[in-house]
Every structure is written in C-alpha cells, then in structure tokens.
C-alpha positions as CSV (number, residue, x, y, z in Angstrom):
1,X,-20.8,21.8,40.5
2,X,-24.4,21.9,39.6
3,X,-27.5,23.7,41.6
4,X,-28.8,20.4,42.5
5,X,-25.6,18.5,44.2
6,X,-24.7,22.1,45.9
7,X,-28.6,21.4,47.6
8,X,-27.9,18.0,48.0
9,X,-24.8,18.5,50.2
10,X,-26.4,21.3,52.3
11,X,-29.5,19.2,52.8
12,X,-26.9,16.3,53.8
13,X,-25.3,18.8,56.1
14,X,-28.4,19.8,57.8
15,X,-30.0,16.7,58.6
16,X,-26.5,15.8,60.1
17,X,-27.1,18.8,62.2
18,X,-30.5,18.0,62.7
19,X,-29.4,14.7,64.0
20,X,-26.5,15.8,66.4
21,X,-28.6,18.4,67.8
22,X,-32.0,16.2,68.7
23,X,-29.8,13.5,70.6
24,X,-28.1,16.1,72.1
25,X,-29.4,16.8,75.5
26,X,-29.7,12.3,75.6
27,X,-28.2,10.5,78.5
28,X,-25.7,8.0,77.5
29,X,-28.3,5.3,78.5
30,X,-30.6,7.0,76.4
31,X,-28.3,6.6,73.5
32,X,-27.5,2.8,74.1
33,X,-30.9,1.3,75.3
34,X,-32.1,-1.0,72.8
35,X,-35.8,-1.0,73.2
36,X,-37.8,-4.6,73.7
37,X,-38.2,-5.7,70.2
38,X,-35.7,-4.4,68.1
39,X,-31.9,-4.9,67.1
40,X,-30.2,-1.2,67.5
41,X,-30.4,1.8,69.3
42,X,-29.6,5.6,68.3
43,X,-25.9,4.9,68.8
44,X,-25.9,2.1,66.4
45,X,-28.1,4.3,64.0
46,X,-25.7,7.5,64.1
47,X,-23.1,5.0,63.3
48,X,-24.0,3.2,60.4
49,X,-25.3,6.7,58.7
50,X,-21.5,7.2,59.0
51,X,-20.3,3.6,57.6
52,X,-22.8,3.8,55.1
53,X,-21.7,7.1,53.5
54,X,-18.3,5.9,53.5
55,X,-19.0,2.7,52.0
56,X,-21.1,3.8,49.9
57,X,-19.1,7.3,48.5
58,X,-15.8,6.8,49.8
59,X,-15.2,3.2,49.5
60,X,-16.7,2.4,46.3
61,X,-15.5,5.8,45.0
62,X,-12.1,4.3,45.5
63,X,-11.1,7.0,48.0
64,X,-9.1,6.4,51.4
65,X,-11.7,6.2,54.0
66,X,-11.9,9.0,56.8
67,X,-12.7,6.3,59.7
68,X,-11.0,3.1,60.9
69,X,-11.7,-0.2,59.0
70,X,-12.7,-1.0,62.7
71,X,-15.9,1.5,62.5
72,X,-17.2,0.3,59.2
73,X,-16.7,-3.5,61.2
74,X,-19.0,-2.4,64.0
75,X,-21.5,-0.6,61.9
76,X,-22.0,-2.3,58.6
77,X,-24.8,-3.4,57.4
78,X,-26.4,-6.7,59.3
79,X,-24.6,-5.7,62.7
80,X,-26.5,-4.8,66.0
81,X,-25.1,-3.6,69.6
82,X,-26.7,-6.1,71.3
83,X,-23.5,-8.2,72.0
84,X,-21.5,-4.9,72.6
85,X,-19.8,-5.5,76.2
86,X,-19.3,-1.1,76.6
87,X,-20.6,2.2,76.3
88,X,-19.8,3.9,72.9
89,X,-17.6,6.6,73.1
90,X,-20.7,9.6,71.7
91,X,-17.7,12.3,71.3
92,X,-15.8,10.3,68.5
93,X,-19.0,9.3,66.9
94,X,-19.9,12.9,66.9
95,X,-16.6,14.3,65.1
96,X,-17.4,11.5,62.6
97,X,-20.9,12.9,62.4
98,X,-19.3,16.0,60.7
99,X,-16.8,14.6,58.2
100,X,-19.9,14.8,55.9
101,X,-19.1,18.5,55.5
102,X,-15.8,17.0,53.9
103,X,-17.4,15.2,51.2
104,X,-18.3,18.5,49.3
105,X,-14.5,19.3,49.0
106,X,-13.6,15.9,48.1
107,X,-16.7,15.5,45.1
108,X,-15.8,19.1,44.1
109,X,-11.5,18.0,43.9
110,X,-12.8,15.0,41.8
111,X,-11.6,12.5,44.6
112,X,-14.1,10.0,43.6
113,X,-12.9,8.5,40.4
114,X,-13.8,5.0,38.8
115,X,-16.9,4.6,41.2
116,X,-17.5,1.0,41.4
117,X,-21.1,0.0,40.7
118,X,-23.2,-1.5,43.3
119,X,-26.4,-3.1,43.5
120,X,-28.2,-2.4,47.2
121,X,-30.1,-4.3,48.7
122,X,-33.4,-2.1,47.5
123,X,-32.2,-3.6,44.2
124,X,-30.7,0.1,42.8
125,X,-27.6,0.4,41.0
126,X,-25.5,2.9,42.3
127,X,-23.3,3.3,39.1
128,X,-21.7,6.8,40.3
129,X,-21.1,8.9,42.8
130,X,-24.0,11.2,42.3
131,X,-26.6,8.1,42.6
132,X,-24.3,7.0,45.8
133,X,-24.7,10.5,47.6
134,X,-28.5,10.9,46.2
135,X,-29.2,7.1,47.6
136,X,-27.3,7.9,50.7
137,X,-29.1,11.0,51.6
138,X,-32.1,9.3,51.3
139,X,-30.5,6.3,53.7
140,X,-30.0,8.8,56.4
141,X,-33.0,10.4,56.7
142,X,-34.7,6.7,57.0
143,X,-32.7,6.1,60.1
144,X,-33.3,10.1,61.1
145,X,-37.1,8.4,61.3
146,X,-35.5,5.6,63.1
147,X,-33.5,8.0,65.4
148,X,-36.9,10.2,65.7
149,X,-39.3,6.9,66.9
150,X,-36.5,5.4,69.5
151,X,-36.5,8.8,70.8
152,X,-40.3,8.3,71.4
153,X,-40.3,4.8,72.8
154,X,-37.8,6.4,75.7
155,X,-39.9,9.0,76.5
C-alpha cells in the first residue's frame, strides 16, 4: 500500500473520531431536531457518511456490504428524517461509525475487485476504488461541516 492511501485511511479514521466524539455529549433531541429550513439533522448526516461509504466502496467494489440493505434504504441519497415516526437508535449508528477502520483491511486483502464505474452527481467518475475512497473522504468531511453548523443552530 502506498504512503498516500495509508494517510488517506488514517485521515478517514480521524474525522470518524472527530465526528463521534463532537456529538458525543448531544441529547437525543439534539441529534434528531431538524432545524426550521432544512431537510436532515446530525442523525441523518452520521448516517448517510455510512451509506455513502458503503455504496460507494463496498457496493460498487462488488463486496458484501457491512450494514443492512435497510440502512442504505433510510440513508441514501435524496432521503430526509422528516417523515421518520421514532428516535434512531445513536448506539447502532455509532458501531457503524467505526466499520471504517475495516475498510483498510479489506482494500489491503484486495476485497474490492472489478470496481464498477460511477458517475456522481458532482459529475466525477469514480472508476476505482482509490477515486471512490479519495471522493468519499472528501463527502464526509462536507457533512462534518454540515454536522459542525447544526451543532451551532442548537446552541
């Protein structure tokens, strides 16, 4: 493994951390409020960085995903918590959280074989699984910013 995806995994490992650790100490109010004006809350953020690295590595890597089909459902793109009828269980989002420190294994074992190219909707061309885990890095630390400014409009 090169220099560069060994930094890239332990950058995608921090900001997980980074993440877990700054909605930490967050009621579970806190983490479902959707604030006047917009479609999701942190919740909903933590769990499409999930979806989104699994779509995006493990899914179009052609590798067995590590959460339910029913998780990727619930936070795809295009879906929002605002017709959600409960509370999120935080705890099983938060072990999901940390499956990211799996993914070094799995690139390293060469689990990610015949990526299939995708076009997102920023118009790039993920055609393997480096530009997947380079473009999802970048994906999560958008909604890290996202997470960051709901956190604000709480306060």
């Amino acid at each position: 493994m090169t220099t560069k995806m060994s930094f890239l995994f332990e950058a995608n490992q921090t900001l997980r951390a980074k993440i877990t650790a700054i909605v930490k100490n967050l009621s579970i109010e806190q983490l479902h409020t959707i604030p006047k004006g917009l479609n999701n809350n942190i919740v909903w953020n933590i769990g499409h960085i999930v979806a989104s690295q699994q779509i995006l590595c493990y899914k179009l890597g052609n590798a067995n995903l590590l959460v339910p089909d029913s998780f990727i459902e619930k936070y795809r793109k295009g879906t929002s918590p605002k017709n959600w009828t409960h509370f999120e269980d935080y705890n099983q989002l938060e072990e999901y959280m940390e499956l990211t420190n799996s993914i070094k294994e799995h690139y390293q074992k060469n689990l990610f074989v015949q990526y299939t190219e995708y076009e997102t909707s920023m118009g790039f061309k993920l055609i393997t699984i480096e530009d997947a885990l380079i473009y999802n890095y970048g994906h999560e630390n958008l909604h890290y910013g996202t997470i960051l400014n709901l956190i604000k409009l709480l306060s």
